[in-house]
C-alpha positions as CSV (number, residue, x, y, z in Angstrom):
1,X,0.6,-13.8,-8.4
2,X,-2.3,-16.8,-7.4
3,X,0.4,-18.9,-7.1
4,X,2.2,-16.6,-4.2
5,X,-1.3,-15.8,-3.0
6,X,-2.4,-19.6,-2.8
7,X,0.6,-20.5,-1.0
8,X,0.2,-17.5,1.5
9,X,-3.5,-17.1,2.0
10,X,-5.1,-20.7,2.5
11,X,-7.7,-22.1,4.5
12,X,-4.8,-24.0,6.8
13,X,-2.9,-20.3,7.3
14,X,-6.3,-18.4,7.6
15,X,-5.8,-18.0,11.7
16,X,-2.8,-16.4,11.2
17,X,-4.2,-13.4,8.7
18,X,-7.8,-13.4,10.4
19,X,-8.6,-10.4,13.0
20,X,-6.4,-8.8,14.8
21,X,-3.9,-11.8,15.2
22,X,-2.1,-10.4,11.9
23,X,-1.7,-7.1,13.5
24,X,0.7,-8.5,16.4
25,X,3.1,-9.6,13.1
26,X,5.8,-6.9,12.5
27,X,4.4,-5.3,9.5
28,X,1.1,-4.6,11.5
29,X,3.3,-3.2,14.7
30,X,5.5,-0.8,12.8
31,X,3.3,-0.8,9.4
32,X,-0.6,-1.2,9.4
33,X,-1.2,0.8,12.4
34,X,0.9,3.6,11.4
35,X,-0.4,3.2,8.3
36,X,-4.3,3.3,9.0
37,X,-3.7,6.2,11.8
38,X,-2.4,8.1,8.9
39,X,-5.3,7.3,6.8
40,X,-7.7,8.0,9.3
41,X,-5.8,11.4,9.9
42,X,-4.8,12.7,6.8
43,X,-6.8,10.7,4.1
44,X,-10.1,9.4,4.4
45,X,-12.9,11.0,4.9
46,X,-16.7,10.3,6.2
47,X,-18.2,9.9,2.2
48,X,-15.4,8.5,0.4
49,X,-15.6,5.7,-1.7
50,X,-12.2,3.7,-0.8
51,X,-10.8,0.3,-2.9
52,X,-8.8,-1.8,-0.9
53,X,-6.4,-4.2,-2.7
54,X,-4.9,-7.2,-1.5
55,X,-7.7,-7.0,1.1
56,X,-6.7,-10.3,3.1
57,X,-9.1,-11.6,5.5
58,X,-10.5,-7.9,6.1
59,X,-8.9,-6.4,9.5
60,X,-7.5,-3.4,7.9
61,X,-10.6,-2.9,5.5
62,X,-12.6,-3.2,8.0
63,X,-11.0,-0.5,10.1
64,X,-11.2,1.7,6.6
65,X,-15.0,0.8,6.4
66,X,-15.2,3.0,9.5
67,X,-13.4,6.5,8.5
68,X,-15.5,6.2,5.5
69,X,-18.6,5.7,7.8
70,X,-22.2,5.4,7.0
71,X,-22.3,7.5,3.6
72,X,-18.7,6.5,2.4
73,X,-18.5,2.5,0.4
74,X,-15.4,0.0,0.8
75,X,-14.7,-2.4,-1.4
76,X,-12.2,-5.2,-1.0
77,X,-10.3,-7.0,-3.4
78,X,-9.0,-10.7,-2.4
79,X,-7.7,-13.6,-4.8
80,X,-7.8,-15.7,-2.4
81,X,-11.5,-17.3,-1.7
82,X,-10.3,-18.4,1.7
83,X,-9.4,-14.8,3.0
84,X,-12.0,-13.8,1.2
85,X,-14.9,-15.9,3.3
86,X,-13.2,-15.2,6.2
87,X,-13.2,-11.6,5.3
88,X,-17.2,-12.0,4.8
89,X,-17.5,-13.9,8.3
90,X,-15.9,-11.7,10.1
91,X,-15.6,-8.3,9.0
92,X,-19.1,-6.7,8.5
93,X,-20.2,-3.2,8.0
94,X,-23.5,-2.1,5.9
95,X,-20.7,0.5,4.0
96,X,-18.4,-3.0,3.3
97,X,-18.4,-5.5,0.7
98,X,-15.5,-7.7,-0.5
99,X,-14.5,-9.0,-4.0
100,X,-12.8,-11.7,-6.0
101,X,-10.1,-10.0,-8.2
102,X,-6.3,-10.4,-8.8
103,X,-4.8,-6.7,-8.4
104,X,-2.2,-7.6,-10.9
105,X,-5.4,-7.6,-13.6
106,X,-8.2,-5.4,-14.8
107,X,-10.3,-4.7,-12.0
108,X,-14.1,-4.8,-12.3
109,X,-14.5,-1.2,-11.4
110,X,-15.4,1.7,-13.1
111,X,-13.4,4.5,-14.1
112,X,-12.9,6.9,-11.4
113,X,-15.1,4.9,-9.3
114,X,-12.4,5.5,-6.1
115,X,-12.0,8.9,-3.8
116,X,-9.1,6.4,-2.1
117,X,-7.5,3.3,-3.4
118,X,-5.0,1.7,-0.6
119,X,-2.9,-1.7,-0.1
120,X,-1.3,-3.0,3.0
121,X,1.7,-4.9,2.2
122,X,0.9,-5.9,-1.7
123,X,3.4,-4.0,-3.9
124,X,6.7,-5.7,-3.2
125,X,5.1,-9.3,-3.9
126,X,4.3,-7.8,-7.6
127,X,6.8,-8.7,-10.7
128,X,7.2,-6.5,-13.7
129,X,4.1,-6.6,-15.4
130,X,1.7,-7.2,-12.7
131,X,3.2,-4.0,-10.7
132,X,2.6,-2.0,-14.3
133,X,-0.7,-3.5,-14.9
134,X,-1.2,-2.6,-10.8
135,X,-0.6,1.3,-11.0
136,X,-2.4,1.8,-14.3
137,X,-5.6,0.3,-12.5
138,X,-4.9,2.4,-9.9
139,X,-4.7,5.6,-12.0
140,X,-8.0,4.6,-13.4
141,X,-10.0,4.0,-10.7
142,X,-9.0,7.1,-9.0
143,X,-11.1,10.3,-9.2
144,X,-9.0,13.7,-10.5
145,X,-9.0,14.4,-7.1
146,X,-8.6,10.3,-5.7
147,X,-5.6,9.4,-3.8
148,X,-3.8,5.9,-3.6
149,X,-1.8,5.2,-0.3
150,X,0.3,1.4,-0.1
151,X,2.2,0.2,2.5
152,X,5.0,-1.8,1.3
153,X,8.5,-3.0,2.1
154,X,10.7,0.2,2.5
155,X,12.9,-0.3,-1.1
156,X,16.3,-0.1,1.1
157,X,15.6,-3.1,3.2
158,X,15.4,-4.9,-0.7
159,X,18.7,-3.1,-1.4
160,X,20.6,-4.3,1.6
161,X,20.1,-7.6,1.0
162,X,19.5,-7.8,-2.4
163,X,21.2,-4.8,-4.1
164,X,17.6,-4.6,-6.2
165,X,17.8,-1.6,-8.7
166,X,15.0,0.8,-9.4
167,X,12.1,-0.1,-11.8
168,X,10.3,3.0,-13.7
169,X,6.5,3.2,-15.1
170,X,5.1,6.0,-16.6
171,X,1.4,4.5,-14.8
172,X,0.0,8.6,-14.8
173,X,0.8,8.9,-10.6
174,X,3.0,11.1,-9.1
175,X,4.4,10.4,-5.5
176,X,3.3,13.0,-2.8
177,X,4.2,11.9,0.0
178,X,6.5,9.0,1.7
179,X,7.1,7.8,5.0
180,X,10.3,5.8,6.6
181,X,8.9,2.7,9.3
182,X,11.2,1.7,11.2
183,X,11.5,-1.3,13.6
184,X,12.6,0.0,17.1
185,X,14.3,-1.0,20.1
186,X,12.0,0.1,23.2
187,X,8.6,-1.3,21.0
188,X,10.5,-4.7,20.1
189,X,11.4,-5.2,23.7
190,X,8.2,-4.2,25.2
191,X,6.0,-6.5,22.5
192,X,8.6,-9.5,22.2
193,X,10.9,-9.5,25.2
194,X,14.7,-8.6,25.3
195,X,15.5,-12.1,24.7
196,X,13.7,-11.3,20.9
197,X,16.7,-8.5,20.0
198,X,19.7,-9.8,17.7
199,X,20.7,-7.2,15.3
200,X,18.8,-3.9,14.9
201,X,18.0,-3.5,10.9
202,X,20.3,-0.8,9.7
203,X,17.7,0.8,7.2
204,X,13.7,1.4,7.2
205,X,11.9,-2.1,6.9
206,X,8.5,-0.7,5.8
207,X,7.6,2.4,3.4
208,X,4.4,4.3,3.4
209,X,3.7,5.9,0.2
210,X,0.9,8.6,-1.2
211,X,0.1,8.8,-4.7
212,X,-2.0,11.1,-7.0
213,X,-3.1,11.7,-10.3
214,X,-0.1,13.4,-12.2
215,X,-3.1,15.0,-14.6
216,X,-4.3,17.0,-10.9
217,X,-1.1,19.6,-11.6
218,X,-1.9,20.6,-14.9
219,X,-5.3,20.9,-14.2
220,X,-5.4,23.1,-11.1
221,X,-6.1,20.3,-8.8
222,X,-6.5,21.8,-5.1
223,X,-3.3,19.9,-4.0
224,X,-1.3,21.4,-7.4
225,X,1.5,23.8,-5.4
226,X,1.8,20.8,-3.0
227,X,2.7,18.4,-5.7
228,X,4.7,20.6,-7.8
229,X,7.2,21.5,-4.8
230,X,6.9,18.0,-3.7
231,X,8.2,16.7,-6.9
232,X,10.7,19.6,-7.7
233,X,12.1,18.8,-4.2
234,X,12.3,15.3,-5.2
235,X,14.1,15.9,-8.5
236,X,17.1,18.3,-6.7
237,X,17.7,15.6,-4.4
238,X,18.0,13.1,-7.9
239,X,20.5,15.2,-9.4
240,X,22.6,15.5,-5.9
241,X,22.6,11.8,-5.8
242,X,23.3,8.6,-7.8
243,X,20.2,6.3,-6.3
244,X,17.7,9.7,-5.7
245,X,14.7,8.7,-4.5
246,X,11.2,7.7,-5.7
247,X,9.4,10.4,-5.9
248,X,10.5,11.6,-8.9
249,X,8.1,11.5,-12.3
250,X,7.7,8.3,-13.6
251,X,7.0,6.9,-10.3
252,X,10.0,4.2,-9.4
253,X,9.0,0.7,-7.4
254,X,11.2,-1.9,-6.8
255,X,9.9,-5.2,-7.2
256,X,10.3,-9.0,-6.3
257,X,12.0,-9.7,-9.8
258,X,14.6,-7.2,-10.1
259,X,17.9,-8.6,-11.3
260,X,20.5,-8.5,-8.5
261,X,23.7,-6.2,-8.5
């Protein structure tokens, strides 16, 4: 994980990652905003105390540092000590700090420290263990009533290239909720030019995913009848169908290292 991070997130790379120049990439057009406008809608609220991992050079934490206003705390979490200066430069909020940590590791957090826990684009770069050693953190940090939200590669646009097969861990999450991004004509056009359009991608290239505690169903978490249909919902749809999808129980990520075929 440094090693992808080092090579991605350096001080000669930093102006493309810093502000909003990473938004204008395609997983900020059809991915962060969507992403943030749903956590701004549906998610965070003025108070909570929100983790964000992988945060970059700070544009989308930043952003987060605002829902959570004035009485809410975020905290982002950076391997890389170039993002992370920029991220101190540049994105500044009383409610905002950022910190050194590898997500793939322990986190220097306290249990259920978190009302929120997101990721923007961190989950497919992950291998085996580090995704494992990920969601268990994440379950950890959460409150009972906490909810993680990642935006990631959508696990079809792995498949169509790479024919990747699911991954289970039993990290203590359920899925309730999931989102299809896809890249579209009309906004490729508008932000890149007709000359920019080959081949339209046949699947969804980004995923938005919302995770809870499994422990909140069995003990009468608020959100209980919405997770228990979610998932029962979920498991028909396995049964019906050879790939299913991943919302079942243990929660299912492909990742980066998943043999082929």
């Amino acid at each position: 994980m440094s090693a992808l991070v080092s090579r991605l997130y350096n001080s000669q790379s930093i102006e493309q990652w810093q502000g909003e120049r990473t938004m204008l990439h395609s997983s900020g057009i059809w991915g962060r905003e969507p992403a943030l406008e749903y956590l701004a809608e549906e998610v965070v609220k003025t108070g909570d105390v929100v983790v964000d991992l992988g945060a970059g050079a700070g544009y989308p934490t930043l952003r987060l540092a605002g829902m959570a206003g004035a009485t809410g705390n975020v905290v982002g979490i950076e391997l890389s000590d170039a993002m992370i200066e920029a991220a101190r430069r540049h994105c500044r909020a009383e409610n905002l700090s950022f910190r050194r940590g590898d997500v793939s590791q322990p986190l220097a957090l306290a249990d259920e420290f978190a009302d929120v826990v997101t990721g923007f684009m961190v989950l497919h770069n992950l291998r085996r263990a580090e995704m494992r050693r990920t969601l268990s953190e994440v379950e950890r940090v959460l409150k009972p009533s906490g909810r993680a939200a990642f935006l990631t590669m959508h696990p079809d646009a792995f498949e169509s290239q790479w024919h990747l097969q699911f991954l289970s861990y039993d990290a203590g999450l359920v899925l309730t909720d999931e989102r299809d991004l896809w890249i579209d004509r009309e906004t490729a056009v508008q932000m890149f030019g007709i000359g920019s359009i080959g081949c339209m991608p046949t699947t969804p290239t980004y995923w938005m995913l919302t995770l809870a505690k499994s422990g909140a169903v069995t003990d009468g978490h608020a959100d209980a009848a919405l997770l228990n249909g979610f998932i029962s919902e979920h498991q028909a749809a396995v049964a019906s169908s050879k790939c299913g999808l991943c919302g079942v129980i243990p929660l299912q990520v492909r990742t980066a290292d998943t043999p082929a075929g």
